[in-house]
C-alpha positions as CSV (number, residue, x, y, z in Angstrom):
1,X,-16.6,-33.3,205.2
2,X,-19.8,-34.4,203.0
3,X,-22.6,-34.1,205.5
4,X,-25.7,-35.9,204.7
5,X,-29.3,-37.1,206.4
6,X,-29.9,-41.0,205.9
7,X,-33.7,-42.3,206.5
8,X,-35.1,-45.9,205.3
9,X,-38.6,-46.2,204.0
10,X,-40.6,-49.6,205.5
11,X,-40.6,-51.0,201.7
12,X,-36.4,-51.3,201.8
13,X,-35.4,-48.1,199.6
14,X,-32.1,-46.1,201.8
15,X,-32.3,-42.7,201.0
16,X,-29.7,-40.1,201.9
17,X,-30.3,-36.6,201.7
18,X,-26.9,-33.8,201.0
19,X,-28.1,-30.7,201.8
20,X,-26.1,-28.2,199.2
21,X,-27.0,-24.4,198.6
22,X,-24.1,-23.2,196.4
23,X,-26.1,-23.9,193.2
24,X,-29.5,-23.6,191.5
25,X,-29.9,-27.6,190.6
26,X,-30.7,-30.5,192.3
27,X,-29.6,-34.0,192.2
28,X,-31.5,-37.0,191.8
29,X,-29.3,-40.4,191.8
30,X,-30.4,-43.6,192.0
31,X,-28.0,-46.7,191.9
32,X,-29.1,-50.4,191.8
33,X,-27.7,-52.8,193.0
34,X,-27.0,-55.0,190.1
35,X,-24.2,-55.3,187.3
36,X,-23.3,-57.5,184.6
37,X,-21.9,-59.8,187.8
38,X,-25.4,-60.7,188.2
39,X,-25.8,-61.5,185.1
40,X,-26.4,-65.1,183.8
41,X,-23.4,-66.3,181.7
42,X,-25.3,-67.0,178.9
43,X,-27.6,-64.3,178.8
44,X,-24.8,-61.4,179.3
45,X,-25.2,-57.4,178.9
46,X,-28.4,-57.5,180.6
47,X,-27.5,-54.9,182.9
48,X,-25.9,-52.4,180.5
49,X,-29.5,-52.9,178.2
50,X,-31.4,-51.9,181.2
51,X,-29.4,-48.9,181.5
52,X,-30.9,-48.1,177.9
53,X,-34.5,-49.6,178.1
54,X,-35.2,-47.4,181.8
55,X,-35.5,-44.4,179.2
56,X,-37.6,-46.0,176.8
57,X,-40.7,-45.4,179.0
58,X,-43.0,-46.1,182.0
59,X,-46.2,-47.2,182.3
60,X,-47.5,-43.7,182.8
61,X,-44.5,-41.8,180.9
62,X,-43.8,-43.0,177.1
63,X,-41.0,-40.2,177.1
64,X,-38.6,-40.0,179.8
65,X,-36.0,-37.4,178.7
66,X,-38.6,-35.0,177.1
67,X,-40.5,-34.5,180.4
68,X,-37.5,-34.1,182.2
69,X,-36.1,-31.6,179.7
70,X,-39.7,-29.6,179.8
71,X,-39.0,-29.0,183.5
72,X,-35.7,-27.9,182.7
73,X,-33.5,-31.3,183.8
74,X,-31.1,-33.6,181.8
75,X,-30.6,-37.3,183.2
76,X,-27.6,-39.9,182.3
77,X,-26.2,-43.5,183.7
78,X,-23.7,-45.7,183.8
79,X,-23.3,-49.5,184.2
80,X,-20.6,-51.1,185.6
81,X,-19.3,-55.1,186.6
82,X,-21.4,-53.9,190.1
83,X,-23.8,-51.5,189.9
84,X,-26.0,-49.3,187.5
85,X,-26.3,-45.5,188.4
86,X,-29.2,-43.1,187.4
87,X,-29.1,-39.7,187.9
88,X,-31.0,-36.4,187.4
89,X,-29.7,-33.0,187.4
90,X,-33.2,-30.4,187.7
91,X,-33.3,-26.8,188.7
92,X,-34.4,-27.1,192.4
93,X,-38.3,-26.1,192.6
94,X,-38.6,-28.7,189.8
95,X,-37.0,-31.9,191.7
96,X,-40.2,-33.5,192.5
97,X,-40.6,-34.0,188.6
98,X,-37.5,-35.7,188.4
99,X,-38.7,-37.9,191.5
100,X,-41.8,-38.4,189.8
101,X,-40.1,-39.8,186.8
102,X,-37.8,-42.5,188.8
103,X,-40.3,-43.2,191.2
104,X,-42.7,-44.4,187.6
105,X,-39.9,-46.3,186.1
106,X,-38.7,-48.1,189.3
107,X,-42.5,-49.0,189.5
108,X,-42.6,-50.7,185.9
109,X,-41.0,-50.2,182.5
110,X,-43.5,-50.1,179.4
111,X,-42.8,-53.3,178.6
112,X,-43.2,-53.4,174.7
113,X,-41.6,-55.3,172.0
114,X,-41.2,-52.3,169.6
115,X,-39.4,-50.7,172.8
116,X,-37.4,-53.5,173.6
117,X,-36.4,-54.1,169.8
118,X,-35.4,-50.4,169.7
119,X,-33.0,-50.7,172.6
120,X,-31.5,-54.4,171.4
121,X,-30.5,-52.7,168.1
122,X,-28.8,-49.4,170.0
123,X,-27.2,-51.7,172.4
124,X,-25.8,-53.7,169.2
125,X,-25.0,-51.0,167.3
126,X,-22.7,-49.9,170.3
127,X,-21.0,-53.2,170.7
128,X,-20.4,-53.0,166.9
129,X,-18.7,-49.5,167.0
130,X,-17.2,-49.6,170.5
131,X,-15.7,-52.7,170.9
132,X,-15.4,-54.8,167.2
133,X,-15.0,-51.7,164.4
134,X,-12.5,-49.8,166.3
135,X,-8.6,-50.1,167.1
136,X,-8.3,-52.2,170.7
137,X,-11.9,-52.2,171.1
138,X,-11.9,-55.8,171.7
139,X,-9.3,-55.5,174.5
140,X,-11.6,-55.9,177.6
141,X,-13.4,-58.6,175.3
142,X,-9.7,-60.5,175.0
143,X,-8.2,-59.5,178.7
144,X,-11.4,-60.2,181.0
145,X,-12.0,-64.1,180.4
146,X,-7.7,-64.5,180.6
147,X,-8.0,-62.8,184.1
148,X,-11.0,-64.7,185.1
149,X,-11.9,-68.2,185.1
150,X,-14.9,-68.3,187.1
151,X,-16.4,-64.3,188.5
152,X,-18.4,-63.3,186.6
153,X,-15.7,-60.2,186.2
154,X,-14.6,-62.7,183.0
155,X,-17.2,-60.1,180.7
156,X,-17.4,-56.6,180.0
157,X,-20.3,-54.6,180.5
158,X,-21.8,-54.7,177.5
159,X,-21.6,-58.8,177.6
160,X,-19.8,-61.3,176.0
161,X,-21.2,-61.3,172.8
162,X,-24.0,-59.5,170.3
163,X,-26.3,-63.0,170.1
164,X,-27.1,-62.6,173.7
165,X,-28.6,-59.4,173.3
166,X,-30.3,-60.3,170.0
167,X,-31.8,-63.1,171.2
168,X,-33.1,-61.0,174.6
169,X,-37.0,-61.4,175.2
170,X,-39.8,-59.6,176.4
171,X,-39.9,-62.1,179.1
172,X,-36.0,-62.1,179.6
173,X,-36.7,-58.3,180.3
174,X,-39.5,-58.8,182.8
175,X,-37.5,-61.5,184.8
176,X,-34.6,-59.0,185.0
177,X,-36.1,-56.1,186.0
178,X,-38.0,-57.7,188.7
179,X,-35.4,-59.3,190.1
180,X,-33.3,-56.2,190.2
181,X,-35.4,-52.7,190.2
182,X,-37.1,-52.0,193.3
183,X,-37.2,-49.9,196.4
184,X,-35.1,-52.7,198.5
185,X,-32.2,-52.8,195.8
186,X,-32.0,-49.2,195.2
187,X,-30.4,-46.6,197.1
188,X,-31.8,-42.7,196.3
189,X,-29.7,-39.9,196.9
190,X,-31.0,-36.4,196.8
191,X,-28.9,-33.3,196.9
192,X,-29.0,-29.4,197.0
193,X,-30.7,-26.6,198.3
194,X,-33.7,-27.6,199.9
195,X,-34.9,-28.7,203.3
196,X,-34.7,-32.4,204.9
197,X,-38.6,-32.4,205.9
198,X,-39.5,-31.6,202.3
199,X,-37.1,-34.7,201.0
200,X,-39.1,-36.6,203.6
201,X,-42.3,-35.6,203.0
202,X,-41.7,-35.9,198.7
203,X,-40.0,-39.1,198.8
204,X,-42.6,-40.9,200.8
205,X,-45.2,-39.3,198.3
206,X,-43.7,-41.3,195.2
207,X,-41.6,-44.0,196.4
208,X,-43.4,-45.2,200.1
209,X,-46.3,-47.5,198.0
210,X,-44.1,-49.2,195.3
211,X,-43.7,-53.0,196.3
212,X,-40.2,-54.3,197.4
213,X,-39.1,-57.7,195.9
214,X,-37.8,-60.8,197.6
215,X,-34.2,-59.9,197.0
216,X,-32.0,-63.0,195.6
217,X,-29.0,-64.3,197.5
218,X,-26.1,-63.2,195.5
219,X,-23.7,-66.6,195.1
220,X,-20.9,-65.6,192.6
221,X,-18.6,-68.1,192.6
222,X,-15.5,-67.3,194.1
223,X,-12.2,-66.6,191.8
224,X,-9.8,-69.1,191.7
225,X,-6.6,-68.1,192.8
226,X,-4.4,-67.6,189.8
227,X,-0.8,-69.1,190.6
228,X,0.6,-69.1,186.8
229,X,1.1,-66.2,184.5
230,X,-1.0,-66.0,181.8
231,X,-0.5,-64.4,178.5
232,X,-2.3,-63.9,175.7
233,X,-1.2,-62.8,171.8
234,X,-3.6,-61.3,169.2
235,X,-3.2,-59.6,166.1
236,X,-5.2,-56.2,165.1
237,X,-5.6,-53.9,162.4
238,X,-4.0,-51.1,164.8
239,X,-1.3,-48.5,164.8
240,X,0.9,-49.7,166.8
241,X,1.3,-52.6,169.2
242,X,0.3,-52.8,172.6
243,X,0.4,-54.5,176.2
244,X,-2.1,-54.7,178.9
245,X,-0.6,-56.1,182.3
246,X,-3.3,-57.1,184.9
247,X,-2.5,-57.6,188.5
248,X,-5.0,-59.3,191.0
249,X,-5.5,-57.1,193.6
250,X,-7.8,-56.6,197.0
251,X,-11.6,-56.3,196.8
252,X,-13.1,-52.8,197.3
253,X,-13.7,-52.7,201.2
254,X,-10.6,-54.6,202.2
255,X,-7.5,-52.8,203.9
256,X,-5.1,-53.1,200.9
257,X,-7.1,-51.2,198.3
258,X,-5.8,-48.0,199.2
259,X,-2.5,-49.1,198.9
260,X,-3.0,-50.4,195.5
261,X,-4.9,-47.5,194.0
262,X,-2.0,-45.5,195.6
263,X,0.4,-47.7,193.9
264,X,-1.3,-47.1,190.3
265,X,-0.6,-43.4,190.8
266,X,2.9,-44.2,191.8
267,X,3.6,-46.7,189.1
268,X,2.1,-45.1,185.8
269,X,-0.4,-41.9,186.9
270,X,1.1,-38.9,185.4
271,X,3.9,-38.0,183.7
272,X,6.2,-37.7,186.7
273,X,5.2,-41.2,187.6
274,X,8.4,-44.3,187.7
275,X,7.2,-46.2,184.6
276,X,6.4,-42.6,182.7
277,X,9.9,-41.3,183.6
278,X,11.8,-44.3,182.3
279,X,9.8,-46.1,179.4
280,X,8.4,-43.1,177.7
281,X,10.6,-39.6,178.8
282,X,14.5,-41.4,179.4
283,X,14.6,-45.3,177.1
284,X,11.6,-43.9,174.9
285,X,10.7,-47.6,174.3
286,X,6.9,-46.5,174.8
287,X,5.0,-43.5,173.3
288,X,2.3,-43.4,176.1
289,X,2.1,-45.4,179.3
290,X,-1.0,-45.4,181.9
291,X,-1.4,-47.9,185.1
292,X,-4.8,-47.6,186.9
293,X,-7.4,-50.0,189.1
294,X,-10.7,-50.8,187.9
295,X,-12.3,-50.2,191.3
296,X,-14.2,-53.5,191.7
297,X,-16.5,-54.3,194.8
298,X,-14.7,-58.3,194.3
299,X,-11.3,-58.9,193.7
300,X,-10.2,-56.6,191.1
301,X,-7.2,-55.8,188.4
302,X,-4.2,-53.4,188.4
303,X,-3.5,-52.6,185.2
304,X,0.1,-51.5,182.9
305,X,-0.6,-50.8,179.7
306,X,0.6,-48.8,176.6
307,X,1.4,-48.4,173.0
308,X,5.1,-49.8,171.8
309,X,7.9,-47.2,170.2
310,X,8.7,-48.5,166.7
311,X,11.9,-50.6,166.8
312,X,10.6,-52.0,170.0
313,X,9.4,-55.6,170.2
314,X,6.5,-57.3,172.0
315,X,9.4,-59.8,173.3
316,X,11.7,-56.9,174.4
317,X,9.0,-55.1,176.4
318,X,8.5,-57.6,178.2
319,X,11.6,-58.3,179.5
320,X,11.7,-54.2,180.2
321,X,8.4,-54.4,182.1
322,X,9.6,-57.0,184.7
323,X,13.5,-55.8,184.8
324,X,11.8,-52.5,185.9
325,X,8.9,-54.2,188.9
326,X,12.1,-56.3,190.1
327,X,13.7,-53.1,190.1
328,X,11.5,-51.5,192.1
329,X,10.6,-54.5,194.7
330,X,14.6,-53.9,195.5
331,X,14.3,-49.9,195.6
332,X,11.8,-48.5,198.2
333,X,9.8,-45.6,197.8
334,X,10.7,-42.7,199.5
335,X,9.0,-40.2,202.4
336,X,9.1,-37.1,199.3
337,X,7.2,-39.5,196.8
338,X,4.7,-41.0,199.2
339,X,4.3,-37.6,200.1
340,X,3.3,-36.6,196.2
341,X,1.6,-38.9,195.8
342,X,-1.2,-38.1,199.2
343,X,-1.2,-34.9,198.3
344,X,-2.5,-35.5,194.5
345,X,-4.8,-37.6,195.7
346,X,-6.3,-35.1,198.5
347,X,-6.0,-32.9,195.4
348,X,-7.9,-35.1,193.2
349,X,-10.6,-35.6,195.9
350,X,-10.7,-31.9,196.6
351,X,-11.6,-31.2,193.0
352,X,-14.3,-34.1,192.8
353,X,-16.0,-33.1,195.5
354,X,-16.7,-29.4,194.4
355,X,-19.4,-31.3,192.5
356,X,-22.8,-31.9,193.9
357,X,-23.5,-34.7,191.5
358,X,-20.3,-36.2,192.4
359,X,-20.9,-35.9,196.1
360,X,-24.4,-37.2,195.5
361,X,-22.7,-40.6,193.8
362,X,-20.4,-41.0,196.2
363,X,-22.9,-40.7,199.5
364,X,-24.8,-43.5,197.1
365,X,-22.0,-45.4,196.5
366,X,-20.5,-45.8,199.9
367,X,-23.3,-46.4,201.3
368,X,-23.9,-49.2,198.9
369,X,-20.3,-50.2,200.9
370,X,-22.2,-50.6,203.6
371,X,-21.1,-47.5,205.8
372,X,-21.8,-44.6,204.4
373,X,-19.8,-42.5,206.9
374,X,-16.7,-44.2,205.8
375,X,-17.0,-41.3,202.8
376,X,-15.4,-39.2,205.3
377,X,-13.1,-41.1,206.8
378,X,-11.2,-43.1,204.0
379,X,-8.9,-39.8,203.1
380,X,-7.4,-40.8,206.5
381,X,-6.6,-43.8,205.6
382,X,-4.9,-42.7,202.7
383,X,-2.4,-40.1,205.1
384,X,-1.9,-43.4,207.4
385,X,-0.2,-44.9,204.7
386,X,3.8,-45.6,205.7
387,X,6.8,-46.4,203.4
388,X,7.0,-50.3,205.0
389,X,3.0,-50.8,204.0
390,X,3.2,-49.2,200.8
391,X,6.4,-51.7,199.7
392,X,4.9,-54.7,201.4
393,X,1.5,-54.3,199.4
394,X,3.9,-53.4,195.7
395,X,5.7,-56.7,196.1
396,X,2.4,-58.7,196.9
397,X,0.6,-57.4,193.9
398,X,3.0,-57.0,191.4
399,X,3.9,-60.4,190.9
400,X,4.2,-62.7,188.1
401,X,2.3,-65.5,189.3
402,X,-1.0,-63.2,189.6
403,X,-0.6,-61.5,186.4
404,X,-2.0,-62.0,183.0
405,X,-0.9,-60.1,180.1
406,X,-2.5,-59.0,176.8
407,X,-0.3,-58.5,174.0
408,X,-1.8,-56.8,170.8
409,X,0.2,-57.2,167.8
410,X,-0.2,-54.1,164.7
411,X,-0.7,-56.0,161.3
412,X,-1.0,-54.4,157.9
């Protein structure tokens, strides 16, 4: 049971407090409520550059990271398709720095060309190394726009391609981040060992007077149903070739979720897992195989994928892959395996939450759901789960018509 205190400041910003006094350091997290969904389509990786320019400096603060390093802190984030997550970790009597710090950013960035230029070139450099100079680095760059037609899921993070973020401007920047950063699209999550009237008292000190904004009416444009397989063929420099199934599966806060991301685990999540145990341990026609969910707030993927055995075709695997799902469709689960695979998952969850930051993400994150309470409830879920469910939802989602496939093919 993660226990928290939730209180709303009149300018919009949610704030949950996690009160935590098994270590010496606070946490500080802050999660936006924008991704590269929001993004315009031809101005992409907007969201993933604002991840890096929010550290370039403040108004007030020209050096983020060394004034939280004086005080003894280190700060990180991540940007997703949904959301982009700040956090903080401080040694406790310090944590007002650290709120200091986000409070000045969320109020305004430095905005400054040499800044901004900086950032562009990091942000390039990445794309460069991460996703065009290295083997299957383009994957998500390839599988993305076969998946989708119209979400704005159809680009990775870091945007469809380098020109967009060369050709970013200082105004592009101040459009962005006043559309997106402020109190009313933000949700602040403090945790450790202090007391709730001091989070009160310290939050309405540096975040009660910072303007909200107007926020925008998100309109994404529905996903077509996809009624056709799709696949796709490209040829790499790489060691050996590779397939990336993706399924269409449920949206984050709807019922069938569980049953999918319990259905990765069952299909590819360890080594004891079906598609392990016959592809890569028993027929050896793979050397690694991995099936996972992407964990999308809209309709997101299930994906298969994994590197081919030498002697084994594209053309063969493929015929493998679908022999084995109709296989499967026929052949139902049993109580011992559903039972596995609760208990790594209550396992998994047991582990994750041993760690304040990761409790202080998740409180963000669920609330960002829209309930945060449902933190403690959705392990239940996951122990409702029966046999009949589980195979319903595996022959709903793993079906050919809903699938697109990514083939990479090794060329000298």
């Amino acid at each position: 049971m993660i226990s928290y205190h939730r209180f709303i400041l009149d300018n919009g910003l949610k704030v949950l407090f996690h009160y935590d006094n098994s270590c010496t350091m606070a946490v500080v997290n802050t999660l936006y409520d924008v991704g590269a969904r929001d993004e315009n389509p031809n101005k992409t990786g907007f969201a993933h550059l604002f991840e890096h320019l929010m550290f370039g400096g403040s108004k007030n603060i020209q050096d983020f990271d060394n004034v939280l390093q004086n005080a003894g802190g280190e700060s990180n984030a991540f940007t997703s398709n949904d959301i982009t997550n700040y956090y903080d970790l401080i040694p406790t009597p310090n944590i007002e720095t650290a709120l200091w710090l986000e409070s000045d950013r969320m109020l305004s960035l430095s905005f400054l060309e040499k800044s901004l230029n900086v950032q562009k070139n990091v942000v390039i450099e990445e794309f460069k190394q991460r996703y065009l100079n290295q083997p299957y680095g383009d994957v998500w760059l390839k599988l993305r726009p076969l998946c989708y037609k119209t979400h704005p899921y159809q680009w990775a993070t870091i945007g469809k391609e380098i020109a967009h973020i060369e050709q970013a401007t200082l105004q592009d920047v101040k459009d962005f981040f006043f559309q997106h950063y402020a109190p009313n699209t933000a949700i602040l999550t403090i945790a450790g060992n202090i007391q709730k009237e001091y989070v009160e008292d310290v939050v309405n000190k540096w975040y009660r007077d910072i303007p909200s904004v107007e926020k925008k009416i998100r309109n994404i444009e529905k996903e077509v149903v996809q009624s056709d397989f799709r696949q796709l063929t490209i040829e790499r420099k790489v060691p050996q070739d590779a397939f990336y199934y993706a399924f269409k599966m449920q949206k984050r806060n709807e019922k069938g979720y569980i049953l999918t991301d319990l259905l990765s685990d069952y299909l590819a999540g360890d080594k004891s897992s079906v598609l392990y145990q016959t592809f890569v341990k028993e027929k050896k026609y793979c050397t690694e195989i991995q099936s996972y969910i992407l964990g999308s707030l809209d309709e997101g993927l299930l994906l298969i994928s994994g590197k081919i055995s030498p002697g084994i075709s594209l053309e063969e695997i493929n015929t493998y892959i679908w022999e084995k799902i109709e296989q499967l469709k026929i052949k139902s689960i049993d109580e011992k395996e559903l039972s596995k695979l609760k208990n790594k998952f209550l396992t998994s969850k047991e582990f994750q939450d041993q760690s304040t930051l990761n409790r202080a993400m998740n409180l963000s994150f669920f609330e960002l759901l829209g309930n945060v309470d449902t933190i403690n409830k959705e392990f239940d879920e996951y122990l409702k789960i029966d046999i009949n469910s589980f195979h319903l939802n595996l022959n709903h989602i793993l079906k050919q018509s809903s699938c697109s496939l990514l083939q990479v093919k090794a060329i000298s």
